[in-house]
C-alpha positions as CSV (number, residue, x, y, z in Angstrom):
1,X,6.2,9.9,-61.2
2,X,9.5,10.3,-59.6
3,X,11.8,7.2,-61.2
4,X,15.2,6.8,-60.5
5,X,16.9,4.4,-63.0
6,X,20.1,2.5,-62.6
7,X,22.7,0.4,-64.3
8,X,22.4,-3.2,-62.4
9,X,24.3,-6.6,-62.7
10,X,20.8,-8.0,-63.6
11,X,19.4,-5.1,-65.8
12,X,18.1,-1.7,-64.8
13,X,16.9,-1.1,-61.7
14,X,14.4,1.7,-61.1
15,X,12.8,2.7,-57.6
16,X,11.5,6.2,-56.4
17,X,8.0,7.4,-56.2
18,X,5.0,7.0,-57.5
19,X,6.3,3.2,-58.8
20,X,3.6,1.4,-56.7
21,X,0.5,3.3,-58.3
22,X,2.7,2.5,-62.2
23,X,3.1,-1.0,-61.2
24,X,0.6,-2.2,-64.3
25,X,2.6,0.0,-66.6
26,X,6.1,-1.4,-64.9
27,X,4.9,-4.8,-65.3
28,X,4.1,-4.7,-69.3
29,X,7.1,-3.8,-69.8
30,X,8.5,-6.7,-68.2
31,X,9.4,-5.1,-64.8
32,X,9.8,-7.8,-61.9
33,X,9.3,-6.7,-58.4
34,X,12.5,-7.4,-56.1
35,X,12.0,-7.2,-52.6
36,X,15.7,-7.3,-51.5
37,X,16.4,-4.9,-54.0
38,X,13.4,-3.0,-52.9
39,X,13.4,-2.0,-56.5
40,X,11.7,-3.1,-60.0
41,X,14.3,-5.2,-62.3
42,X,14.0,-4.9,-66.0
43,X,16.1,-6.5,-68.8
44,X,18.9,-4.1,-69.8
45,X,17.2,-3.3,-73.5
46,X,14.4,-1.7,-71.3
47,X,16.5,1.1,-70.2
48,X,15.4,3.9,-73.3
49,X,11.2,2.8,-72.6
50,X,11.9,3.6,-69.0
51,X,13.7,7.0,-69.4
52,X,10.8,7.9,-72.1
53,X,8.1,6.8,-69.3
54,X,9.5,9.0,-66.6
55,X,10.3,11.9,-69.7
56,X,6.2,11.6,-70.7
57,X,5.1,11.6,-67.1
58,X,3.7,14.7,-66.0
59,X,4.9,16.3,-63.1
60,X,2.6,17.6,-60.4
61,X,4.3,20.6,-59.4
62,X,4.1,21.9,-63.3
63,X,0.0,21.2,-63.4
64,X,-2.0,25.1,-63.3
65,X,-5.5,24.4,-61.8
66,X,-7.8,26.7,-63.3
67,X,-10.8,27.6,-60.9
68,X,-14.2,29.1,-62.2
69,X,-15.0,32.7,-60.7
70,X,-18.2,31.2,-59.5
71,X,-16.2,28.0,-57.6
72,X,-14.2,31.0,-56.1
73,X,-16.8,33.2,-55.5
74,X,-18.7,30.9,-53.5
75,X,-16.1,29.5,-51.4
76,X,-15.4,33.4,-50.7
77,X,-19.0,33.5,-49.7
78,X,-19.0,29.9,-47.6
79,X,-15.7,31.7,-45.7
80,X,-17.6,34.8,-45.0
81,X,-20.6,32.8,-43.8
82,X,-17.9,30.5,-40.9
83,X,-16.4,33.8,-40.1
84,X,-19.7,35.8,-39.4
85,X,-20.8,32.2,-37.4
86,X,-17.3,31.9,-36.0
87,X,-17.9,35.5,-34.3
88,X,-21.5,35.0,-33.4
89,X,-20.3,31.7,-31.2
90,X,-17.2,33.9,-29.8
91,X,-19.8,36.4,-28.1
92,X,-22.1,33.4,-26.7
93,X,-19.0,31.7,-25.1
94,X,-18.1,35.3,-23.7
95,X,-21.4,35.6,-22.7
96,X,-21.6,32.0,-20.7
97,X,-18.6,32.6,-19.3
98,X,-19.6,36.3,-17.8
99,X,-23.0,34.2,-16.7
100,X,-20.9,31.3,-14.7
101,X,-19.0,34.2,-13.3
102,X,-21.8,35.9,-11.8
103,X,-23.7,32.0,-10.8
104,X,-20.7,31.6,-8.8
105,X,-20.3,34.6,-6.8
């Protein structure tokens, strides 16, 4: 989750992504949704929760997927399987294409 947090007349403010699919989490901690704002409005004793929310949040560019040899293996297979098909269709299309040729001469 990408949260900015701000110093406000009426508390913190904090916007950014990923703030719509937190909204349960904003609202226990007493967030109110402003729509002028465009921004969720929490009580100024808030800020430290907030900053240790967006601190514990995982980022999604830091996350490692690890992928079984066999997952890989048979997607390597399923991609030589389209390829071989892929070619097979090429020479039929060349083929109905030389046959139309010679139909309308």
């Amino acid at each position: 989750m990408s949260l900015v947090i701000k110093q406000h007349e009426e508390g913190c403010l904090v916007s950014g992504k990923g703030t719509y699919s937190k909204r349960g989490d904003l609202k226990r901690l007493g967030g109110k949704w402003n729509a002028t704002l465009k921004s969720w409005v929490f009580p100024k004793d808030k800020k430290e929760e907030l900053e240790k929310m967006t601190e514990e949040s995982p980022k999604v560019e830091n996350r490692k997927v690890e992928v079984s040899e066999k997952i890989l293996e048979g997607l390597v297979n399923s991609i030589t399987v389209l390829t071989g098909e892929i070619t097979e269709l090429k020479k039929e299309v060349k083929y109905l294409k030389e046959e139309i040729v010679k139909l309308s001469t």
